[in-house]
C-alpha positions, -999 to +999 in steps of 0.1 A: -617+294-501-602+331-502-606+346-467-601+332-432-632+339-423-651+312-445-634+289-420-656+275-389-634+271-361-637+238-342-607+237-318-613+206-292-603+199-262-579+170-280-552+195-290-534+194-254-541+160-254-522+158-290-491+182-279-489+161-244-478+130-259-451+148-281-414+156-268-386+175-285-392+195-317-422+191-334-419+223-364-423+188-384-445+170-366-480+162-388-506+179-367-538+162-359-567+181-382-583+194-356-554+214-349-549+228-378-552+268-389-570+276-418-535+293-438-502+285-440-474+299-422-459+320-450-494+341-449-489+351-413-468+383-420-504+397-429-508+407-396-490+439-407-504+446-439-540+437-433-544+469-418-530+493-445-535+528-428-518+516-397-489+506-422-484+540-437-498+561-402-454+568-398-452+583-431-473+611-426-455+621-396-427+649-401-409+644-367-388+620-363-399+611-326-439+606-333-428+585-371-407+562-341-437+558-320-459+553-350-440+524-357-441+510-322-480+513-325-479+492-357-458+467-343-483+463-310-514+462-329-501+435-352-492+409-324-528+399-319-533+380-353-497+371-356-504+350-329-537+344-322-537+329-360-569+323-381-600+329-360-591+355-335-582+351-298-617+339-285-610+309-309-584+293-288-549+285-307-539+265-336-513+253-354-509+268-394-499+244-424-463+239-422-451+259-455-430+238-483-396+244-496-407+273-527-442+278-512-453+315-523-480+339-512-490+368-532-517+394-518-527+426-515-548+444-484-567+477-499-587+505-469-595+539-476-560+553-475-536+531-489-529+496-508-505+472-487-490+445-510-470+412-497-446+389-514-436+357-491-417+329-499-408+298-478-367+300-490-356+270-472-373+241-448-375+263-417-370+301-428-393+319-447-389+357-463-413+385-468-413+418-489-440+443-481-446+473-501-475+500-503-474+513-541-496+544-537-477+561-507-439+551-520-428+560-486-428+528-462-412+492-474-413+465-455-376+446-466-366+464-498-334+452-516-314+472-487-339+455-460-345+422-446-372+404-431-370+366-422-380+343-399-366+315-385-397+289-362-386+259-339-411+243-317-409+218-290-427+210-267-414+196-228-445+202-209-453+237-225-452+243-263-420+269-269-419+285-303-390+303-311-384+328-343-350+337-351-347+368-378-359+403-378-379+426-406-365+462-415-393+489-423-378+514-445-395+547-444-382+561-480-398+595-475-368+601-445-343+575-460-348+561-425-351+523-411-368+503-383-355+470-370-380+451-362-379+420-337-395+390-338-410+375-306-407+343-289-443+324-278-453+301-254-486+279-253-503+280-218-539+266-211-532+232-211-546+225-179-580+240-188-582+225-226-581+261-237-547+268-255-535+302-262-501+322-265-482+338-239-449+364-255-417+366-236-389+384-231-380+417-234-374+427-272-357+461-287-375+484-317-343+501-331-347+535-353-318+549-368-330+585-361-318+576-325-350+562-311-350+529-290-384+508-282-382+485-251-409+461-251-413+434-219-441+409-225-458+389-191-487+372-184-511+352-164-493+331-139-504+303-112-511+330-090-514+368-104-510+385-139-528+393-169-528+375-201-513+386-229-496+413-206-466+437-218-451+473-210-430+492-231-413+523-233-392+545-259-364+565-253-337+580-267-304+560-283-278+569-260-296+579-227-282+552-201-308+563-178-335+551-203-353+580-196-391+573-215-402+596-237-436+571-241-447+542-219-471+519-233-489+491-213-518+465-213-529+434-231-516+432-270-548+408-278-569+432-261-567+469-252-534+486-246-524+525-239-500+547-248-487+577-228-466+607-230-441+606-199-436+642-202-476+646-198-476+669-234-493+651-256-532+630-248-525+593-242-536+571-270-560+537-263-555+511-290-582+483-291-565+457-324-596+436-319-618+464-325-606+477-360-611+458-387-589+445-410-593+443-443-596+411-467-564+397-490-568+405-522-551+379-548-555+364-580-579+333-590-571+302-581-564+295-619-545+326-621-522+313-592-493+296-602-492+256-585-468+270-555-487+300-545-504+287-512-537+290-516-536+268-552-511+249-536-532+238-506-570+244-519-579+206-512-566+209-478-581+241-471-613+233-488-618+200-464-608+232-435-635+244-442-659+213-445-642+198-417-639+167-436-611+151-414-605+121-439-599+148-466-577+168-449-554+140-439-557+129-473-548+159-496-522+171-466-504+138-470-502+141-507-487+174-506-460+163-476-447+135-494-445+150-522-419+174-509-405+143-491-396+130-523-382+161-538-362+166-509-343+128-510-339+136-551-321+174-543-295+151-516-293+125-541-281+151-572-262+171-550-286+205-556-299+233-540-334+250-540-330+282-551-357+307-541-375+328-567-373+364-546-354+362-521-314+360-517-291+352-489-257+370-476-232+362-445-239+396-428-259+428-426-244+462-417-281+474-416-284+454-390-253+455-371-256+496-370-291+492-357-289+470-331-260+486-314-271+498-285-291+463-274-283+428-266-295+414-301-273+392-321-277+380-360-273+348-357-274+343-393-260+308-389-291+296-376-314+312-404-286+302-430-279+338-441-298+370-439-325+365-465-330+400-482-356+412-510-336+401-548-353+434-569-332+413-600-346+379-592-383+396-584-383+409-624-370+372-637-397+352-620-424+349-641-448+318-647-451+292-641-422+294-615-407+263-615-417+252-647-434+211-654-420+210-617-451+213-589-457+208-554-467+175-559-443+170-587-442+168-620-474+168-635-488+173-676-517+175-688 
């Protein structure tokens, strides 16, 4: 199966029923089948490539101020399949394929304007590292080698399902020499009570530009008594204004429809509907083209009882692939080794980061994500297949 939509979706009221009888973290727990998403988590940064001319729309803006707001409108639009992950928000929630240790996704997204390519790799059991380029343009990077973009998930559930990312992405708009930090929202599942699960962001989150632009985004929702799902406001404003004076203010559902003003009444306000444009397909290489840990090869029995919904099958070939990696893991402790990503390298510190993120409350915590995972151009022109050699997800194998 190549595109999510080949997948019927067939999410049952049994998912709450599943996450209520489940306490503490659960990023390991096996999910019942039912529950599952039809991809694995190291395909989710295509919510910001699978819409190619949104990518780019910043680099064709000379000022500074509207490439800023561009960004912001990028960022909005994708939250509606980064969350709502597989089928669309009418589909209900579920839970993607927990990505293996060296699991890799290769892909490209092409519209009428541009070509957006993605290289992710899961680089260690809970963090997992994207590069995002668009060839044609050569003016907007997603994570080059001076970049990062990473993401740490931890679930749990204690009578809601919290999922937390730790990390941050760094658009580099080479046209300008200029950079974007990009945040990375926390989630929480709601709907348990009616059988109908879907996300719900927090927090308030910061959209840094080093041309001396600052994004404020607060995310609400639907509460017991008032709200609006999938609720936020925003506003951008200058770096250095303590007032917070907004130059835009942007406000409505993210899933949904969402506008963008001018404060200053100059320029027409701007309605985005994400739903309502349509995003392209991934573009990748055969099956037996793929190497054996690009995730679609990697997963294809899996994915391919998805799609049947054969629940037997999907247990089946899902188990294989889990111990598997079980296995490996218990050899690497035993030898005293350490997997070694293919693209991606990590470092103590960013000054990319600290200088962006001045002038907010964010914090690295590179501890947590064991380093700040950044784009290895060196590595990138070494790898070549097959990747890990005799060595597969499910182990060795020869013909």
């Amino acid at each position: 199966m190549t595109h999510h939509s080949h997948f019927r979706n067939f999410i049952t009221p049994e998912a709450p029923q599943f996450l209520s009888t489940v306490s503490g973290d659960i990023a390991n727990v096996t999910a019942p089948p039912f529950f599952l998403a039809p991809i694995s988590v190291v395909e989710v940064g295509s919510c910001w490539t699978e819409r190619p001319s949104t990518f780019i729309s910043a680099t064709l803006e000379t000022d500074p101020e509207a490439r800023a707001l561009k960004v912001l409108q990028w960022i909005l639009c994708s939250l509606r399949s980064q969350f709502y992950v597989g089928e669309g928000d009418k589909a209900g929630l579920k839970k993607p394929l927990n990505a293996f240790l060296g699991e890799i996704f290769e892909g490209q997204w092409r519209d009428e304007k541009a070509t957006a390519k993605m290289i992710a790799e899961q680089v260690r059991t809970s963090d997992s590292s994207k590069f995002i380029k668009v060839p044609q343009q050569k003016f907007l990077y997603l994570t080059p080698e001076e970049g990062e973009g990473y993401t740490r998930v931890e679930m749990s559930f204690s009578g809601n399902l919290n999922i937390k990312q730790t990390g941050h992405a760094i658009v580099h708009l080479d046209k300008y020499d200029e950079h974007c930090l990009i945040p990375m929202p926390n989630c929480k599942v709601r709907g348990f009570l009616s059988a109908s699960l879907y996300p719900e962001l927090y927090g308030t989150y910061y959209l840094t530009s080093s041309t001396g632009f600052i994004s404020e985004i607060t995310f609400s929702g639907k509460g017991f008594f008032s709200g609006v799902r999938n609720s936020f406001e925003a506003k951008m404003y200058k770096a250095g204004d303590k007032k917070k004076e907004p130059l835009y203010a942007a406000r409505g559902q993210w899933n949904d429809k969402f506008i963008i003003t001018d404060a200053r009444g100059i320029k027409d306000p701007i309605t985005c509907e994400p739903g309502k444009t349509p995003a392209a397909k991934p573009e990748m290489k055969s099956l037996e083209e793929q190497d054996s840990w690009e995730t679609r090869k990697a997963w294809q029995h899996v994915l391919a009882a998805l799609g049947e919904n054969d629940m037997q099958n999907i247990v089946k070939e899902k188990t294989k692939v889990e111990e598997a990696q079980r296995a490996m893991r218990k050899e690497e402790i035993s030898k005293g080794t350490v997997w070694e990503p293919k693209f991606f390298t990590s470092s103590e510190d960013s000054a990319l980061f600290q200088k962006l993120a001045k002038e907010t409350p964010w914090k690295l915590l590179a501890e947590r994500t064991k380093g700040v995972w950044t784009f290895d151009q060196v590595k990138a022109k070494e790898a070549v297949k097959p990747y890990h050699g005799e060595l597969t997800p499910l182990g060795v194998l020869r013909e």
